[in-house]
Each structure stands twice: as C-alpha cells, then as structure tokens.
Biotite code that builds the C-alpha atoms (Angstrom):
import biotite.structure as struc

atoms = struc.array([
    struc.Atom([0.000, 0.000, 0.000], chain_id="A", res_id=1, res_name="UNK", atom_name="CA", element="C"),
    struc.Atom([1.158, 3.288, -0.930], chain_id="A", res_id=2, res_name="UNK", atom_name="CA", element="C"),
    struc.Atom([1.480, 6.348, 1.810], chain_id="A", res_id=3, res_name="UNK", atom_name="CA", element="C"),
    struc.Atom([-1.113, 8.475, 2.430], chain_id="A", res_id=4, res_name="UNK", atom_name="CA", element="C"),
    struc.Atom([0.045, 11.935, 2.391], chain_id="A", res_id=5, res_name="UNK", atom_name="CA", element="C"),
    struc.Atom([-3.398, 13.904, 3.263], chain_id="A", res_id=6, res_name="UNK", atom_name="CA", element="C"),
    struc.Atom([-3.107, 16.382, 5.868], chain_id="A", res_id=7, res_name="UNK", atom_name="CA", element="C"),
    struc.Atom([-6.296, 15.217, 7.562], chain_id="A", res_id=8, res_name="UNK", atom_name="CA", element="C"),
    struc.Atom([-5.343, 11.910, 7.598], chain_id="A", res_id=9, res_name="UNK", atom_name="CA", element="C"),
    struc.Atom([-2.154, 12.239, 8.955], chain_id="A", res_id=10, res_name="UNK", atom_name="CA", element="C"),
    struc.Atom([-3.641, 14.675, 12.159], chain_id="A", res_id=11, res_name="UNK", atom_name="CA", element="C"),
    struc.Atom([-5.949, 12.165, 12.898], chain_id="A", res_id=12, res_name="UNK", atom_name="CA", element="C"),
    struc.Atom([-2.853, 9.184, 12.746], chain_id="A", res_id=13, res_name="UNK", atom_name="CA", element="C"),
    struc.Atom([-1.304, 11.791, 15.144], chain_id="A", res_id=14, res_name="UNK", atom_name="CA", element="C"),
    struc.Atom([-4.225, 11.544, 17.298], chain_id="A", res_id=15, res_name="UNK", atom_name="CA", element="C"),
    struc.Atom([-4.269, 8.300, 17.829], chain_id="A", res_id=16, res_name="UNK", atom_name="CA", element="C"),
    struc.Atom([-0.693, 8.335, 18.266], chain_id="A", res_id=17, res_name="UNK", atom_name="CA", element="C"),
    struc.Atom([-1.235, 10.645, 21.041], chain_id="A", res_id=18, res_name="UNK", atom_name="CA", element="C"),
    struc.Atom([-3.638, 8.776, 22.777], chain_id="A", res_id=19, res_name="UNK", atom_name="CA", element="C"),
    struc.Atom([-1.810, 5.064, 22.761], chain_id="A", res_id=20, res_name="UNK", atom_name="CA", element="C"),
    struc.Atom([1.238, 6.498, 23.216], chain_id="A", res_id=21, res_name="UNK", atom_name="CA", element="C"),
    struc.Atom([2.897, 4.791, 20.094], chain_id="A", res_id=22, res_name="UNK", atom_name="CA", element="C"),
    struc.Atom([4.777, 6.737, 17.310], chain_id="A", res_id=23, res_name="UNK", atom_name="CA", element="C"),
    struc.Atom([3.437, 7.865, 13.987], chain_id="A", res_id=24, res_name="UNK", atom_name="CA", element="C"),
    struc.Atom([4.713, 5.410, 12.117], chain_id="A", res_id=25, res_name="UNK", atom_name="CA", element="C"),
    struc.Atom([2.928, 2.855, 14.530], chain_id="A", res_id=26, res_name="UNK", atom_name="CA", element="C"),
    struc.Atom([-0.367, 4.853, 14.380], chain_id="A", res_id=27, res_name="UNK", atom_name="CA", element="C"),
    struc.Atom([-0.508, 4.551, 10.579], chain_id="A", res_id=28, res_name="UNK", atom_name="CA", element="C"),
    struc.Atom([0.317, 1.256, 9.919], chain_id="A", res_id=29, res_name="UNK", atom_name="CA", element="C"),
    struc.Atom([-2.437, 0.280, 12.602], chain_id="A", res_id=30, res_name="UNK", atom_name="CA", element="C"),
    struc.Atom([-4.896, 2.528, 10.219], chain_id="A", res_id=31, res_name="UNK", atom_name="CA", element="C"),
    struc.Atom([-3.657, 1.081, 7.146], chain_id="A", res_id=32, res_name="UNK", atom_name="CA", element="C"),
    struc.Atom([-4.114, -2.127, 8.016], chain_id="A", res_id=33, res_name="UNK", atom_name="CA", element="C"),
    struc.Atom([-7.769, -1.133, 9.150], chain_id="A", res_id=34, res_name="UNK", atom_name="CA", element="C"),
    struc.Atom([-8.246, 0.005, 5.681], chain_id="A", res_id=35, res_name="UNK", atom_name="CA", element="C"),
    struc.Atom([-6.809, -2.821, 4.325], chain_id="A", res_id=36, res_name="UNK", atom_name="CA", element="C"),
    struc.Atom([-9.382, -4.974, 5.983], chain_id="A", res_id=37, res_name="UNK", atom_name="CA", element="C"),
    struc.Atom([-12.277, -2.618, 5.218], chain_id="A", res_id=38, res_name="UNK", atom_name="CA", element="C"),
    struc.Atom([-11.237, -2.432, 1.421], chain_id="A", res_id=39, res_name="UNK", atom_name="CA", element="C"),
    struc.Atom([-11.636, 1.378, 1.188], chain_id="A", res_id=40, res_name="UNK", atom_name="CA", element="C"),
    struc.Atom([-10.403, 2.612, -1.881], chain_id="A", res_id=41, res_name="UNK", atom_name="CA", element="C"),
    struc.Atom([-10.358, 6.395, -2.241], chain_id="A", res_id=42, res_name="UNK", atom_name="CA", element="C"),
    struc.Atom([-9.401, 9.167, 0.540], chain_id="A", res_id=43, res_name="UNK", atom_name="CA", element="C"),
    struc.Atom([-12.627, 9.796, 2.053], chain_id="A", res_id=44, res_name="UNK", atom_name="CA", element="C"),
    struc.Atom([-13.218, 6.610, 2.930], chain_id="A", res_id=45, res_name="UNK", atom_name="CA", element="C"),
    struc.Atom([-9.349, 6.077, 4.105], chain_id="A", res_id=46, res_name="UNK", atom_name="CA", element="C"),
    struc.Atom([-10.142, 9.327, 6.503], chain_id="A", res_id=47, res_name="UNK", atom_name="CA", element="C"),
    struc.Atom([-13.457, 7.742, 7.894], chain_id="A", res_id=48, res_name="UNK", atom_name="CA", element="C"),
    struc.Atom([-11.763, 4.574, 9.207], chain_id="A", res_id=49, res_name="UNK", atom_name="CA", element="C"),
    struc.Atom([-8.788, 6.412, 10.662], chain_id="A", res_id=50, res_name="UNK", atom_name="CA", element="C"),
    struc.Atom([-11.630, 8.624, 11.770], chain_id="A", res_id=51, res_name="UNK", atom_name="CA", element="C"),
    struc.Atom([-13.629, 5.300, 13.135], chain_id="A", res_id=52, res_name="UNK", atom_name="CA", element="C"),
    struc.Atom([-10.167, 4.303, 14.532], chain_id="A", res_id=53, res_name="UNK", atom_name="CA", element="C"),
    struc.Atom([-9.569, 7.231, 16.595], chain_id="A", res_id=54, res_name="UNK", atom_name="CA", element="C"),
    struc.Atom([-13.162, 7.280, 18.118], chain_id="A", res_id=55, res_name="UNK", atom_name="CA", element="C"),
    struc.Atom([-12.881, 3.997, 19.389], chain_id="A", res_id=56, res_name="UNK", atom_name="CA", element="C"),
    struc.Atom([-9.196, 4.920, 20.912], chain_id="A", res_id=57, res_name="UNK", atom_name="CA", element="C"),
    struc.Atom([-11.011, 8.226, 22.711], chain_id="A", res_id=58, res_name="UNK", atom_name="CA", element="C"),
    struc.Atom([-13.268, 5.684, 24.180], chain_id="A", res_id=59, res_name="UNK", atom_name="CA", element="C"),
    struc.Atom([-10.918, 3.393, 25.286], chain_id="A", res_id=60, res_name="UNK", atom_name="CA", element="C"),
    struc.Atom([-8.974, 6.012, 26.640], chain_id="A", res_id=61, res_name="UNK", atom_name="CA", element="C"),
    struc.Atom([-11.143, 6.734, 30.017], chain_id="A", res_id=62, res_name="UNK", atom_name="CA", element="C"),
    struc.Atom([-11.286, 2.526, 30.493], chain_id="A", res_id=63, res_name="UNK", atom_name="CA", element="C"),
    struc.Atom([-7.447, 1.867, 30.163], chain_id="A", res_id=64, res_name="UNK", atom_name="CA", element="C"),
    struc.Atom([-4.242, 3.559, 31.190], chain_id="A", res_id=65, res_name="UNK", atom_name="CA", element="C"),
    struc.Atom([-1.786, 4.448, 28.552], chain_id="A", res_id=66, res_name="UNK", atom_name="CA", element="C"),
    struc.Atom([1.885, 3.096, 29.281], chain_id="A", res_id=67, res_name="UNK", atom_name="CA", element="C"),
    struc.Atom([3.036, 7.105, 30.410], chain_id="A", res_id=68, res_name="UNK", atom_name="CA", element="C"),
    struc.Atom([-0.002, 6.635, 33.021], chain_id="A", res_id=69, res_name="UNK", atom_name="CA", element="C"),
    struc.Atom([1.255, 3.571, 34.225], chain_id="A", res_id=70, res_name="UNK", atom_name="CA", element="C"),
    struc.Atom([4.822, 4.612, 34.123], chain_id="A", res_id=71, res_name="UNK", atom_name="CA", element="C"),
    struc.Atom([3.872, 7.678, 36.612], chain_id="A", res_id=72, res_name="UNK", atom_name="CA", element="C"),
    struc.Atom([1.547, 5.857, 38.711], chain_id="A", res_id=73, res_name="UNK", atom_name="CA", element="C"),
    struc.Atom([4.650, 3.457, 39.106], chain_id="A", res_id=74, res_name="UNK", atom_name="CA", element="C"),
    struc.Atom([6.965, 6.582, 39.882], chain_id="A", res_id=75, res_name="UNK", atom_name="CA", element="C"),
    struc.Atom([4.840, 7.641, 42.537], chain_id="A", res_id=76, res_name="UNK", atom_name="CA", element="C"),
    struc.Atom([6.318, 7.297, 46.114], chain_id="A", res_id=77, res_name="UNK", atom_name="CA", element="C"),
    struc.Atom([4.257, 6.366, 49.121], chain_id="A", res_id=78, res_name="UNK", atom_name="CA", element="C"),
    struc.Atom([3.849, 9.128, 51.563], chain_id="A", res_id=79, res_name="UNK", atom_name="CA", element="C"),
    struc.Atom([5.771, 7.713, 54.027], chain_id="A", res_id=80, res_name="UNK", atom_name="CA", element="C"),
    struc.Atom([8.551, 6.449, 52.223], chain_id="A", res_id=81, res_name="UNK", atom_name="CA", element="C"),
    struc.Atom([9.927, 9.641, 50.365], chain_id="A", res_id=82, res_name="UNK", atom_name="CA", element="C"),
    struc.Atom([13.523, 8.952, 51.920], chain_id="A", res_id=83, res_name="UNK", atom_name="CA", element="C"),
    struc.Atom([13.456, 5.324, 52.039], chain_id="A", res_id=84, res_name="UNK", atom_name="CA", element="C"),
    struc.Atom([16.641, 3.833, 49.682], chain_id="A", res_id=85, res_name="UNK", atom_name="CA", element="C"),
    struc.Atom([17.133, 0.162, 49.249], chain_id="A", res_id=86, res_name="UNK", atom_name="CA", element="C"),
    struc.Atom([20.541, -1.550, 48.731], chain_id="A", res_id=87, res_name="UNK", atom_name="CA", element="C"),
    struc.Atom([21.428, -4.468, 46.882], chain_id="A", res_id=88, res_name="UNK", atom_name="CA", element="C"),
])
C-alpha cells in the first residue's frame, strides 16, 4: 500500500498516536491495516476509518491507562517512604 500523504489523515494518525502512546509510524500502519481490511479505496473513505479508529481509541482512553499513566503511577512514592533507599 502506498502512503497516504493527506493532511487530515495524517492529524488524525497523530491523534491516535497521542492517545496510545505509540509513534506515527505505529499509528498509521495500525490505520492502514484497518483500511486494508475494510477495502476502502479512495481518501474519504481512508479518513473515515482512521476517523472510526480514533473514536474507538477516545473511548478506550477513560477505560485503560496508557503506558506514560502507568509509568507515573509506578513513579509515585508512598507518603511515608519519600527517603526510604534500598541496597542491593
């Protein structure tokens, strides 16, 4: 499959990039194979399923914590060990 090189298209492969914290490239071949799957053949249609895509991430979203989310809550220290160092 050839890239897609539509402005709106890429913004919302950006968006979902965003929001699953995986790169662009990621983002896009996710949507591509989408399309794949879906057939679409012209741009419009492309831009709906990356459209469709990015909906269902936004939902997801509330239900699941992204990796960064998980990383902070992980980095978070318990208020009463601040100082507290272990040694191997």
């Amino acid at each position: 499959m050839y890239p897609i090189n539509d402005r709106q298209y890429l913004k919302i492969c950006a968006e979902i990039a965003k929001i699953m914290s995986i790169s662009l490239s990621s983002a896009k071949k996710k949507v591509e194979i989408q399309i794949a799957k879906e057939g679409s053949k012209t741009i419009q249609e492309k831009i709906q399923v990356a459209q469709n895509l990015l909906e269902i991430c936004e939902e997801n979203e509330g239900e699941k914590l992204s990796s960064s989310r998980i990383l902070d809550k992980l980095m978070e220290t318990m208020n009463d060990e601040d100082n507290f160092l272990t040694e191997d």
